[in-house]
Structures are given as C-alpha cells and as structure tokens.
py3Dmol code that shows the C-alpha trace and the ligand (Angstrom):
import py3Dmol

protein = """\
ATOM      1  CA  UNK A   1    -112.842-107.669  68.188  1.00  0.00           C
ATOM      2  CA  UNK A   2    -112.047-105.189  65.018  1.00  0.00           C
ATOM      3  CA  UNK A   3    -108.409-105.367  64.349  1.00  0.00           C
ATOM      4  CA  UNK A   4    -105.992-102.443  62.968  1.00  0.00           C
ATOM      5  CA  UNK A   5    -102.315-102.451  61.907  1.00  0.00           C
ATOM      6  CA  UNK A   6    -100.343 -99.395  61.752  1.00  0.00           C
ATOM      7  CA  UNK A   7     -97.185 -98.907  60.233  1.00  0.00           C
ATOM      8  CA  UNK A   8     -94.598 -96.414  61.401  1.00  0.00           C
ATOM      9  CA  UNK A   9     -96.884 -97.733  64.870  1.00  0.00           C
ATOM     10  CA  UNK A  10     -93.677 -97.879  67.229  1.00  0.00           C
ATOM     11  CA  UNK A  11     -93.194 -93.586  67.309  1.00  0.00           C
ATOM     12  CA  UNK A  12     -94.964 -90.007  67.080  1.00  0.00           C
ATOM     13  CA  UNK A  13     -98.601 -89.900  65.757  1.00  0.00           C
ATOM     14  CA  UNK A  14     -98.514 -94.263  64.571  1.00  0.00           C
ATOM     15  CA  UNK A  15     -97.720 -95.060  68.701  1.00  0.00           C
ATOM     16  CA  UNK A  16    -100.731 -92.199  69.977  1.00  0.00           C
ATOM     17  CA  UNK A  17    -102.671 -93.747  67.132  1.00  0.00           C
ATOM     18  CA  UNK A  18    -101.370 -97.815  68.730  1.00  0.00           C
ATOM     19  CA  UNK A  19    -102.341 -96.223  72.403  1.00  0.00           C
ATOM     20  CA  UNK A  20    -105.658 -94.770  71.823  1.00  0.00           C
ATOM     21  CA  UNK A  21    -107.199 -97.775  69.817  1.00  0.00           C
ATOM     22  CA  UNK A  22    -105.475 -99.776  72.165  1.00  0.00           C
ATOM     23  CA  UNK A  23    -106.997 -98.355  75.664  1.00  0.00           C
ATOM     24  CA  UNK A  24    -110.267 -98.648  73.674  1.00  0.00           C
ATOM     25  CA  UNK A  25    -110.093-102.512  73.736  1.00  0.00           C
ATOM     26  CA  UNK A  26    -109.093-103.089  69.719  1.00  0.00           C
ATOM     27  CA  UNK A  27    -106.368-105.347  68.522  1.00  0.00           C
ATOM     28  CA  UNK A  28    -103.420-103.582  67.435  1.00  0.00           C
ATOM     29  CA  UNK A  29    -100.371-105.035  65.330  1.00  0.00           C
ATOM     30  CA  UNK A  30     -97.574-102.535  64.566  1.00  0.00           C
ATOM     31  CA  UNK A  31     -95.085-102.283  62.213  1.00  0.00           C
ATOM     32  CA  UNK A  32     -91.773-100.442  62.444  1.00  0.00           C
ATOM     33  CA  UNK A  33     -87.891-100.543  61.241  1.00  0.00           C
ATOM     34  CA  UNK A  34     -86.780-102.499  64.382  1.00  0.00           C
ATOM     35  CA  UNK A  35     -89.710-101.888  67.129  1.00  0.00           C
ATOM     36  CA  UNK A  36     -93.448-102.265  67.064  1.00  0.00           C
ATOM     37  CA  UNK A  37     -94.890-106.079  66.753  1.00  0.00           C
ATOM     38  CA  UNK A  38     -93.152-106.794  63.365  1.00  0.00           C
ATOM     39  CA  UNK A  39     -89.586-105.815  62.411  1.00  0.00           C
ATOM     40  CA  UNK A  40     -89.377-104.449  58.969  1.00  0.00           C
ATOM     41  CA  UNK A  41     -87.921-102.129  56.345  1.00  0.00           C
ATOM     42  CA  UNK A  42     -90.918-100.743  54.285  1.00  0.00           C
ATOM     43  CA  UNK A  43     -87.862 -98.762  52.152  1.00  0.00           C
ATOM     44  CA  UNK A  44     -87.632-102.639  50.115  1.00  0.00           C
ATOM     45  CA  UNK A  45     -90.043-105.133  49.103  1.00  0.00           C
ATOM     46  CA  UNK A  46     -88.488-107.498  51.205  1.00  0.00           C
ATOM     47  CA  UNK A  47     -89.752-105.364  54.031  1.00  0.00           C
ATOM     48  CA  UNK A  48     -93.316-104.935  52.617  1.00  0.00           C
ATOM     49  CA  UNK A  49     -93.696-108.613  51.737  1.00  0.00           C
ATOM     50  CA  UNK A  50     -92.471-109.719  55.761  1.00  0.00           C
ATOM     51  CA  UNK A  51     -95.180-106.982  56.645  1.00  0.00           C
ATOM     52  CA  UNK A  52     -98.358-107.703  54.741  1.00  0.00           C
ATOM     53  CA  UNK A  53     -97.393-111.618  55.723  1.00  0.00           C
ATOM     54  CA  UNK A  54     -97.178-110.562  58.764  1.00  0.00           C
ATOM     55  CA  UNK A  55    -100.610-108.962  59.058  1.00  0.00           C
ATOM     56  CA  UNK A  56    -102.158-111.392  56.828  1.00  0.00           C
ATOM     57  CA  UNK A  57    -101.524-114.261  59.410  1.00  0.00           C
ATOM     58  CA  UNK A  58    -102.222-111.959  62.478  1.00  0.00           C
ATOM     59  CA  UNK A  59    -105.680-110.955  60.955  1.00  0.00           C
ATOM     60  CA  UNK A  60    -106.982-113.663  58.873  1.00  0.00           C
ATOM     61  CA  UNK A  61    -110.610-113.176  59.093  1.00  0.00           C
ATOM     62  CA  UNK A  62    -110.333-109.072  58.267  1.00  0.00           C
ATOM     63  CA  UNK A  63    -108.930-105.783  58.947  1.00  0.00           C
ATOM     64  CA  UNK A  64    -110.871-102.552  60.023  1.00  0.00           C
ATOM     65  CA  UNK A  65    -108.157-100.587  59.616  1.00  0.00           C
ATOM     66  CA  UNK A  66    -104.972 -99.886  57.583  1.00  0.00           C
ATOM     67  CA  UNK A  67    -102.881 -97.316  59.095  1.00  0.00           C
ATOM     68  CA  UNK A  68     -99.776 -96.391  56.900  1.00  0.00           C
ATOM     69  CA  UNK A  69     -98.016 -94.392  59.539  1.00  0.00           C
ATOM     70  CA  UNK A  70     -94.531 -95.029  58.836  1.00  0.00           C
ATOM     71  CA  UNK A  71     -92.857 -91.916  56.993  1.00  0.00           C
ATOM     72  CA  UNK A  72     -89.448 -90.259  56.595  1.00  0.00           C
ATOM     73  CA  UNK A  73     -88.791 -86.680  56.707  1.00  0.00           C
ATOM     74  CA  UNK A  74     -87.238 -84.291  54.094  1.00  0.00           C
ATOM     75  CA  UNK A  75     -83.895 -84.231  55.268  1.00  0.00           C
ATOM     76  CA  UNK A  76     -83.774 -88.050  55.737  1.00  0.00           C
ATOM     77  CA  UNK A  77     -80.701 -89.959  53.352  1.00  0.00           C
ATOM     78  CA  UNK A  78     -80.229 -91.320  51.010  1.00  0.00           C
ATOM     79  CA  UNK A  79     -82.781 -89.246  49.448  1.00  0.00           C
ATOM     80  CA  UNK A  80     -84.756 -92.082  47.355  1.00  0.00           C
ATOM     81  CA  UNK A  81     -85.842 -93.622  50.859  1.00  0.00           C
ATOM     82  CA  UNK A  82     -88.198 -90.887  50.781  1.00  0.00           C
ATOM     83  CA  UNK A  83     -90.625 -91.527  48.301  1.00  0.00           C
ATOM     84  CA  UNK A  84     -89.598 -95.584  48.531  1.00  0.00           C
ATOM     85  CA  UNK A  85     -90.978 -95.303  52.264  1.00  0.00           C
ATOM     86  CA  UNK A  86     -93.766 -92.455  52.078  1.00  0.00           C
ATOM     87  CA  UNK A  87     -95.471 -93.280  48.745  1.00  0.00           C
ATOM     88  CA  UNK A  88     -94.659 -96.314  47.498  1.00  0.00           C
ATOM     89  CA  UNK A  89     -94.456 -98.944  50.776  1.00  0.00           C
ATOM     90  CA  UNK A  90     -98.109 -97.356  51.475  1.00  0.00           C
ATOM     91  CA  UNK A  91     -99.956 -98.158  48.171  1.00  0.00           C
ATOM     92  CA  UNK A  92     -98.371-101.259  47.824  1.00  0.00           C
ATOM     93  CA  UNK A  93     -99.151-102.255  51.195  1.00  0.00           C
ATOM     94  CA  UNK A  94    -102.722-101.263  50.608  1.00  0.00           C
ATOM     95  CA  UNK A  95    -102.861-103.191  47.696  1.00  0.00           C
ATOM     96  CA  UNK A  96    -101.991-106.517  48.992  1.00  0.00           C
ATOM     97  CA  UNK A  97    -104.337-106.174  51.807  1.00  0.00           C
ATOM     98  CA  UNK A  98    -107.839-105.288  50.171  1.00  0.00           C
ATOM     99  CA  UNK A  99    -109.437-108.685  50.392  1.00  0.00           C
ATOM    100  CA  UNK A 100    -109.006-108.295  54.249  1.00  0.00           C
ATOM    101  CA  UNK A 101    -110.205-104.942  54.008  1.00  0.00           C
ATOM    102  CA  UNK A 102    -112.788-106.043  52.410  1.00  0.00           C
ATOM    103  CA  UNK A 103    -113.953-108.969  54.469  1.00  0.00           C
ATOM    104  CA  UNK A 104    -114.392-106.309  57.900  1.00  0.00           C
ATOM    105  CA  UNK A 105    -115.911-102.969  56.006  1.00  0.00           C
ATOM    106  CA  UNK A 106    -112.796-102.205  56.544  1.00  0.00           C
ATOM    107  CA  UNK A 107    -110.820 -98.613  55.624  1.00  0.00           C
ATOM    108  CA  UNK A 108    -107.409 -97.685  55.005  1.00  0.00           C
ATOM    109  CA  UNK A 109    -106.182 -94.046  56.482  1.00  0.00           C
ATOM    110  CA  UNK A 110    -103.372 -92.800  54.391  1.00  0.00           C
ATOM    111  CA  UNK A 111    -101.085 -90.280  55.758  1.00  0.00           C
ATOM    112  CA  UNK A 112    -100.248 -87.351  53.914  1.00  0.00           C
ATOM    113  CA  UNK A 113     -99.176 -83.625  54.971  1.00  0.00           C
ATOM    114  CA  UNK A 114    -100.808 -80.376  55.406  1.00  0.00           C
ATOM    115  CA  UNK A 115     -97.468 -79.348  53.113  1.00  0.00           C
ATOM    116  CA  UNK A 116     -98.425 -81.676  50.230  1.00  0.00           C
ATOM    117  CA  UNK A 117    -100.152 -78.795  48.230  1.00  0.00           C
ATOM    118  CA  UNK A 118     -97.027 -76.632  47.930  1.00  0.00           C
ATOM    119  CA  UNK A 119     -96.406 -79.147  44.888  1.00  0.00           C
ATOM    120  CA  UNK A 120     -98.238 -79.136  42.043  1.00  0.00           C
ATOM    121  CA  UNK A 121    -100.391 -81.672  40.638  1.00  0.00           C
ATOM    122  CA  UNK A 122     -98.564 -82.113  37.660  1.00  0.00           C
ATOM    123  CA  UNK A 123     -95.646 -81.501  39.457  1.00  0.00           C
ATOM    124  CA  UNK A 124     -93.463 -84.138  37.150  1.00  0.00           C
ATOM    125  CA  UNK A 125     -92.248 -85.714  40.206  1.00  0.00           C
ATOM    126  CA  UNK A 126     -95.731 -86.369  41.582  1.00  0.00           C
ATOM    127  CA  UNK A 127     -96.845 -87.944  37.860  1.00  0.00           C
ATOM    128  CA  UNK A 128     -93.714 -90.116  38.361  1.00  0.00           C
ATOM    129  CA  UNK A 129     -94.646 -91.613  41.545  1.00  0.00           C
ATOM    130  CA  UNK A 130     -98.344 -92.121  40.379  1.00  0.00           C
ATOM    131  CA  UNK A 131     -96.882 -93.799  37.638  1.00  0.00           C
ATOM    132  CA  UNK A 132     -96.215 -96.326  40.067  1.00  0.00           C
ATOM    133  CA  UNK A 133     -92.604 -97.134  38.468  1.00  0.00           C
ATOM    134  CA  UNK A 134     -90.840 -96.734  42.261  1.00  0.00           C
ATOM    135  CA  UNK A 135     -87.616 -97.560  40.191  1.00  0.00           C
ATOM    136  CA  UNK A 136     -88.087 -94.642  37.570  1.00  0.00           C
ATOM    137  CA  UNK A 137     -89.373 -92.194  41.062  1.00  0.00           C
ATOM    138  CA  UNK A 138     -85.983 -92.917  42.358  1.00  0.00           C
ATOM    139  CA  UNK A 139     -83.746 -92.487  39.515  1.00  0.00           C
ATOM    140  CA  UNK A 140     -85.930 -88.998  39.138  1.00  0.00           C
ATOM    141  CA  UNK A 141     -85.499 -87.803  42.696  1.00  0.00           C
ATOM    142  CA  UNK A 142     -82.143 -88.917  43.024  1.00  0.00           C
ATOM    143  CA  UNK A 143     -81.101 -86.447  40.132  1.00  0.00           C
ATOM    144  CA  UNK A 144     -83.791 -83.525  41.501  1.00  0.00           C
ATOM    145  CA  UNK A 145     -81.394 -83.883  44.752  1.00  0.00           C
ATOM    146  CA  UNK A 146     -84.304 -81.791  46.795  1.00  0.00           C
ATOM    147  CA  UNK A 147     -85.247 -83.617  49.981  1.00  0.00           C
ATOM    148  CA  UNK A 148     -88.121 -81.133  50.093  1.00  0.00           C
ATOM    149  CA  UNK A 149     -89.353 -81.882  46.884  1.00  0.00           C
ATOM    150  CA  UNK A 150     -88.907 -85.906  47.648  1.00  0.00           C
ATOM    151  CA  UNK A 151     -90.869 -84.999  50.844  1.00  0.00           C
ATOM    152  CA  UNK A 152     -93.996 -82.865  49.577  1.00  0.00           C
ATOM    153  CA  UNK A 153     -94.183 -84.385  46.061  1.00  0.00           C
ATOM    154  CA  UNK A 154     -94.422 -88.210  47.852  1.00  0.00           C
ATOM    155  CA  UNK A 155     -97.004 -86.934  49.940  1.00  0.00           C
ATOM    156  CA  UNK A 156     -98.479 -85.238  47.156  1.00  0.00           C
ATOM    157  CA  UNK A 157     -98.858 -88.169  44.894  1.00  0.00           C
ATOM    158  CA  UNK A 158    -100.268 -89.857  47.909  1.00  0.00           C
ATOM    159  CA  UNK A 159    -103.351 -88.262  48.877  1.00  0.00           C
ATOM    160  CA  UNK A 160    -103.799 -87.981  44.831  1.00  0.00           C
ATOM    161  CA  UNK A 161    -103.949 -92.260  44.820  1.00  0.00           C
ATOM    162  CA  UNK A 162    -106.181 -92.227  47.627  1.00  0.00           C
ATOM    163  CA  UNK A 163    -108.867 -89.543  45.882  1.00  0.00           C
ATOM    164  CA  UNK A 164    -108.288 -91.780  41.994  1.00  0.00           C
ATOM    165  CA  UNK A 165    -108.793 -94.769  43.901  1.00  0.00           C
ATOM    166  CA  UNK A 166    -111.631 -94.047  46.305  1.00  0.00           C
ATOM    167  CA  UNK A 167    -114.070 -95.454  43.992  1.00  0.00           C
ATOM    168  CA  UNK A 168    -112.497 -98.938  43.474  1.00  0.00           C
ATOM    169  CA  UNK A 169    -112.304 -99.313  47.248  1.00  0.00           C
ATOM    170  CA  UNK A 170    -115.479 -98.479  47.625  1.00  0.00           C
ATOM    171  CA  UNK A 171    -117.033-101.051  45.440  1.00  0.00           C
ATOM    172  CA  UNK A 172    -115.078-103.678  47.803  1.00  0.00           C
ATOM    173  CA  UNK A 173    -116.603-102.050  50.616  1.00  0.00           C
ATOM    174  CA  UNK A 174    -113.383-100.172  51.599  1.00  0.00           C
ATOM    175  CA  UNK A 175    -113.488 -96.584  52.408  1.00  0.00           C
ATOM    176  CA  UNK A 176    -110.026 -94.639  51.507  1.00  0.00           C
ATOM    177  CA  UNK A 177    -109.648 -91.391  53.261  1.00  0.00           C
ATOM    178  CA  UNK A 178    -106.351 -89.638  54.499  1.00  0.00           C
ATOM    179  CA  UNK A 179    -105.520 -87.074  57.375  1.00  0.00           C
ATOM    180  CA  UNK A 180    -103.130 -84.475  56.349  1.00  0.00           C
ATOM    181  CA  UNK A 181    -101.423 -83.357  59.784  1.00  0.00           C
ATOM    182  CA  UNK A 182     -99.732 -80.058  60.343  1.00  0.00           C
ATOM    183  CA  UNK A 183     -95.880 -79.300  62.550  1.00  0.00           C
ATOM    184  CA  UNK A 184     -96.689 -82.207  64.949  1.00  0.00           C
ATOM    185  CA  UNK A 185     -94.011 -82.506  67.903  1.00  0.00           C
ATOM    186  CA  UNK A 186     -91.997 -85.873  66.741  1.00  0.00           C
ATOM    187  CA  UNK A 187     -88.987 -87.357  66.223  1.00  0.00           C
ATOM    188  CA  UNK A 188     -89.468 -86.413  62.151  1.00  0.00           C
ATOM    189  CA  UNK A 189     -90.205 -83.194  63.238  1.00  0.00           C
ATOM    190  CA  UNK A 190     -86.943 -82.469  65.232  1.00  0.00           C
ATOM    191  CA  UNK A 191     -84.615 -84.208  62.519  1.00  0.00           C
ATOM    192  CA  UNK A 192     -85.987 -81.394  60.872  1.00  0.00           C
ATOM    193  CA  UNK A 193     -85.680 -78.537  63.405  1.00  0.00           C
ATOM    194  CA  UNK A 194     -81.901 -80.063  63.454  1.00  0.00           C
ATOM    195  CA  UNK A 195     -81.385 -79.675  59.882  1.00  0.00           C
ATOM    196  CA  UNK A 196     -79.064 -76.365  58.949  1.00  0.00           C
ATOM    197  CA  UNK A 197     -80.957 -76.151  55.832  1.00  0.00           C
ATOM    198  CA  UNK A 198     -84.520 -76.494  56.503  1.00  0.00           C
ATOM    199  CA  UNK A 199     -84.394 -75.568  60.528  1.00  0.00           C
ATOM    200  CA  UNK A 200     -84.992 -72.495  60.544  1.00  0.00           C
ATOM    201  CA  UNK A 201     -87.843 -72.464  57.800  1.00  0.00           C
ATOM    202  CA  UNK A 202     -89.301 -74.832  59.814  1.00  0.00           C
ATOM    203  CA  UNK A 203     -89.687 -72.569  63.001  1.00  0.00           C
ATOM    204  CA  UNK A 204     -90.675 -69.678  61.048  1.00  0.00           C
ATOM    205  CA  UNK A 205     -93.263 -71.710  59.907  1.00  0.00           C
ATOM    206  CA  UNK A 206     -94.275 -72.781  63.131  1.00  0.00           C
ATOM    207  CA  UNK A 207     -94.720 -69.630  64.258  1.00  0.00           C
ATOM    208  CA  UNK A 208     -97.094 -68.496  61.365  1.00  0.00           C
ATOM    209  CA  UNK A 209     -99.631 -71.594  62.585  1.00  0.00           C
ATOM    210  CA  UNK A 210    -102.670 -69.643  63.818  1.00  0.00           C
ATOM    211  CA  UNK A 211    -103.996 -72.141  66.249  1.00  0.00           C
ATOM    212  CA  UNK A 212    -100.516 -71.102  68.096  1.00  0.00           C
ATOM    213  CA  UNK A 213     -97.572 -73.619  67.185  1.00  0.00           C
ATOM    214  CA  UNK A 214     -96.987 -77.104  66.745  1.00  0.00           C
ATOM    215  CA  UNK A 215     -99.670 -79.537  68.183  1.00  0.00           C
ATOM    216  CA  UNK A 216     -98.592 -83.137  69.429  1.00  0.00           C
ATOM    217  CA  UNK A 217     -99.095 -86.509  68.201  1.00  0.00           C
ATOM    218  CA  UNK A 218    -102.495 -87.259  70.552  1.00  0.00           C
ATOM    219  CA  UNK A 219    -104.546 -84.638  68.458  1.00  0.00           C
ATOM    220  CA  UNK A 220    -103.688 -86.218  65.696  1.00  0.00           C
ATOM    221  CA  UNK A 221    -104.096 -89.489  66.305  1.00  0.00           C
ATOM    222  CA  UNK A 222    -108.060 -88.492  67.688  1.00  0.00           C
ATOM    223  CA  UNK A 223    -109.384 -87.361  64.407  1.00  0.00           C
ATOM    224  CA  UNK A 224    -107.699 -90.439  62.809  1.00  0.00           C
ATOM    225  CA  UNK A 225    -109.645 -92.425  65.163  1.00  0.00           C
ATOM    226  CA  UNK A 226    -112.575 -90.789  64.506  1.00  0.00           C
ATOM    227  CA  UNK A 227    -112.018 -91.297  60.699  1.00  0.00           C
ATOM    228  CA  UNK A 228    -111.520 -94.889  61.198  1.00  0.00           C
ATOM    229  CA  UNK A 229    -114.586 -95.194  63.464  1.00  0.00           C
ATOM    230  CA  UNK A 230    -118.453 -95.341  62.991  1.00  0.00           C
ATOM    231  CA  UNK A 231    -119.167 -92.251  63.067  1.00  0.00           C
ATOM    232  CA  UNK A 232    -117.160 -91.595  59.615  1.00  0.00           C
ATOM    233  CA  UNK A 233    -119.222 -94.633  57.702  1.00  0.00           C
ATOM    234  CA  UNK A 234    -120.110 -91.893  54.748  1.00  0.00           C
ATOM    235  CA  UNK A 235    -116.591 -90.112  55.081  1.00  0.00           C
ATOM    236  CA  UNK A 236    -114.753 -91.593  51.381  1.00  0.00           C
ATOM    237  CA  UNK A 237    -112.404 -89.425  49.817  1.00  0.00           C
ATOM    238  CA  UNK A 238    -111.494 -86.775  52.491  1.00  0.00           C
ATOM    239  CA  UNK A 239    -108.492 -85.450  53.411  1.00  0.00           C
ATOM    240  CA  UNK A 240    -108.399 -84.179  56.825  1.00  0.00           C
ATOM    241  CA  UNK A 241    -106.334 -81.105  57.534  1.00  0.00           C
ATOM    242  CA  UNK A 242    -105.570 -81.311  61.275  1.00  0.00           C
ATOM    243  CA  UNK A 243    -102.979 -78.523  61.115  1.00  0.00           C
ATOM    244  CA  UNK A 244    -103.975 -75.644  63.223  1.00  0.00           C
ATOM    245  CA  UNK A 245    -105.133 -73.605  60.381  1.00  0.00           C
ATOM    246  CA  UNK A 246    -102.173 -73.398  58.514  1.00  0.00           C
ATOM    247  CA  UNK A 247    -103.951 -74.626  55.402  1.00  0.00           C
ATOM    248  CA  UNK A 248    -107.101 -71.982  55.271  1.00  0.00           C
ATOM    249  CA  UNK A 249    -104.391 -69.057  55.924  1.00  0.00           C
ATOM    250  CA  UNK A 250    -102.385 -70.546  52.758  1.00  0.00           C
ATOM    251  CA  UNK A 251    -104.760 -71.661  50.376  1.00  0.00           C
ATOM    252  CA  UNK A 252    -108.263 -69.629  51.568  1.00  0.00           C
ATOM    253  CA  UNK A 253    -109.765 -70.233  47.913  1.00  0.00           C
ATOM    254  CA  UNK A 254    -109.440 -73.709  48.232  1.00  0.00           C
ATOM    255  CA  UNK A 255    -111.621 -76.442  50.619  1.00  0.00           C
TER     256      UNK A 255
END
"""
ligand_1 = """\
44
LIG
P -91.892 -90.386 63.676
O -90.497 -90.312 63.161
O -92.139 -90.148 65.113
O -92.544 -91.781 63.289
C -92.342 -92.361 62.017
C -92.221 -93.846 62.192
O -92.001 -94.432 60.898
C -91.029 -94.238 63.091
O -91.439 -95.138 64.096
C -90.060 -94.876 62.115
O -89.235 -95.882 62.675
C -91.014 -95.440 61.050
N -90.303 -95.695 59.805
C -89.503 -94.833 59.125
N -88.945 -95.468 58.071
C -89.399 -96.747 58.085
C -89.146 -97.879 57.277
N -88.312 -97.837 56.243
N -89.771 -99.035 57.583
C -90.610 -99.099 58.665
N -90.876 -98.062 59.472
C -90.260 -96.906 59.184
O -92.708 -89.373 62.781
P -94.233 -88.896 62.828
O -94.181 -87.440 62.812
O -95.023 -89.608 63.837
O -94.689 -89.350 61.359
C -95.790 -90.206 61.125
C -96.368 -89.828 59.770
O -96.933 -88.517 59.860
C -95.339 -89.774 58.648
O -95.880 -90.350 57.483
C -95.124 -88.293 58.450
O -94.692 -87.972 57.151
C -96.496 -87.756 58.753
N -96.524 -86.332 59.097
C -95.862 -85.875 60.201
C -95.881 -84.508 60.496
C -95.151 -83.941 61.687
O -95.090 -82.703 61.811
N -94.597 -84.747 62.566
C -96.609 -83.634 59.680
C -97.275 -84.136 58.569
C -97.224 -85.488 58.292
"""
view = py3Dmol.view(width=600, height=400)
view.addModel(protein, "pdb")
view.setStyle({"model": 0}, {"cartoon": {"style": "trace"}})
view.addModel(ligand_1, "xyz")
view.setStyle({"model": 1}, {"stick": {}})
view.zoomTo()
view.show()
C-alpha cells in the first residue's frame, strides 16, 4: 500500500489532507509540533532530523507522497520562525527524502499561497531564502520586522525551488508540484482574523474572493489529492491556485 507523510498533518488543510487519503485505504504518517504520529519542531534541525528519521524508518521501501503541510502565519513570533518553518523545514525535508521518493514514483506537494505573488521575484528577501543560508534569511527578516513580508516572501521563494528544481526531481522519477490555496477556514487563518494589524485586511480581502468567501480545508485537500494521484502522472511544475478566483481577478495577465 502507497504511503504519504504530511507535515503540519495534525490541523486545517494537512488533517483533511491525513482524512481523505486515509478513508481511501493509504498509509498515513503525520508530523506536527506536539500531535500527529511524530512529535516535532520543524522551526530547528533537531526537529527536521527526528522527522525525516522518523519517516525514513516508517517507510523504508518508498514514499508516494511528501506533503509539507506544516506552516506558520504572518503574525506568528518570533518572526524568524516564519521562514525557518515555511521555507526552509520544507526543502530540507525534501531533500533528505528523495531516494524514497524515488524508489515509489513518488512526488512531493509543496505548499505555497495564492498571496505568494504580491512579492517580487527578486524581492531580496526571496533571493535570501533561495540562497538557502536559513541563518543569513533570519538575520534579514529579523531586521525587515514585517511578518507579512516573512509570510509571502517564504512562500514566495518556495514555489520558486519547486519550479528550479522540477527538473532534477524529475530525472529521479519525482514529480515536484505545489498547490497555492486561497483564505481557507483554519486555525492560521483566525490567528490572523485576531491580529489588530492584519484583521481587518484580511476580511476585506475575503470579501473581494469572487467564488464568495473563504473555502475550508476539504477543498483543498481534494485537488491536493488529485495532484498526488494518477491522474496527475504528467502534472511537474504546476502550481495550483485553489483560491476562489482571487488570483485571475489580481493578476488577469498572468497564468
Ligand atoms: P493550521 O494552523 O491549521 O495548520 C498548520 C499546522 O502546522 C498545525 O498543525 C501546526 O501545529 C503545524 N506547525 C506549525 N509550526 C510547526 C512546527 N514548527 N513544527 C511542526 N509543525 C508545525 O494551518 P493551515 O491553514 O491548515 O495551514 C497549512 C498550510 O497551508 C500552511 O503551510 C499555510 O501557510 C498554507 N496556507 C494556508 C492558507 C489558509 O488560508 N489557511 C492559505 C494559503 C496557504
């Protein structure tokens, strides 16, 4: 039976993501801060070392799927968690597990944002966390002091490493493609809503969404399912908007 392991898998879209592969029979292993199957901080390398060890022994003859779920939102503190957690955790997690990847036809499904391209791509703080120096990233954002900027610019950089590295996968016989979700009813999305700063742009934004408002962490997790499935073996590259709209109404030049 295929196996998948999800980070961020105990909450929001990683848990709908858990259920749905789950009620379809597959063998799931999640990773979280202190739920899911394996306790551990993805913020350190500690925490990414216990999970891909973790994984490594639970799936030793091959993944299908790499889900890094696990993400922290723009208001979340201290601010350098942000990129530590939603860029650099992922790729390095990635990394580590190619050969089993490889050894299933296996893909990994990054997880960006439908707000990623409000950044530049030469946004300097998106060319420092491709850099792949997390300690330089950190030092950066910490003196930016813009948990929006943290937020967009990590997600950003990381649907950037997927597309630069889509080719090197796919000579292992890995396909790298990410979904790019839009105001999704979680527990990152009311920290937000909470936030005095960023509440209210958050709402207004919400509002704007021309499918109607926020969706919820099932419709998500179905076109990630799909893009981890058979009928996506010649999907490489992509990153799925599953936002409503949102991103045709902001950026109608670009597809
Ligand atoms: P969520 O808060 O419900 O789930 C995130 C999960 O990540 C939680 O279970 C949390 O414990 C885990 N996590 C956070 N920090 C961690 C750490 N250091 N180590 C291990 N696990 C950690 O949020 P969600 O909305 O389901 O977010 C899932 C992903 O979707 C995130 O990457 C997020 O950025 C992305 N996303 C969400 C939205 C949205 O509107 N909710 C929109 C676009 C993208």
């Amino acid at each position: 039976m295929s196996k998948f392991a999800i980070t961020g898998g105990a909450r929001g879209i990683g848990l709908a993501l858990r259920d749905l592969l789950i009620s379809e029979g597959y063998d799931v292993l999640t990773i979280d801060l202190s739920e899911g199957d394996v306790s551990a901080d993805l913020s350190n390398i500690d925490g990414r070392k216990k999970a891909v060890d973790a994984i490594k022994k639970w799936a030793p003859k091959g993944l299908k799927g790499y889900i890094p779920c696990a993400g922290l939102p723009p208001v979340a503190k201290p601010i350098e968690k942000i990129p530590s957690v939603n860029f650099f955790s992922a790729v390095e997690t990635i990394e580590c597990l190619r050969d089993l990847l490889s050894m299933d036809a296996g893909s990994a499904l990054l997880v960006t944002s439908n707000s990623a391209p409000m950044l530049s791509h030469d946004d300097p703080f998106v060319l420092g966390c491709l850099a792949g120096d997390e300690a330089k990233a950190v030092a950066q954002i910490r003196s930016i002091a813009d948990g929006h900027i943290a937020y967009v610019g990590s997600k950003r950089a990381l649907a950037m490493w997927m597309r630069q590295n889509v080719v090197t996968y796919a000579k292992l016989g890995i396909r790298l493609n990410a979904i790019a979700p839009g105001i999704t009813q979680t527990g990152l999305t009311k920290q937000v809503y909470n936030d005095p700063k960023l509440g209210q742009a958050m709402r207004d934004f919400e509002k704007s969404v021309p499918a109607g408002g926020a969706t919820t962490p099932d419709k998500i997790a179905s076109v990630m399912h799909f893009l981890l499935g058979e009928s996506a073996q010649f999907i490489y590259g992509a990153v799925f908007f599953v936002d409503g709209g949102s991103d045709a109404m902001l950026r109608p030049e670009h597809f």
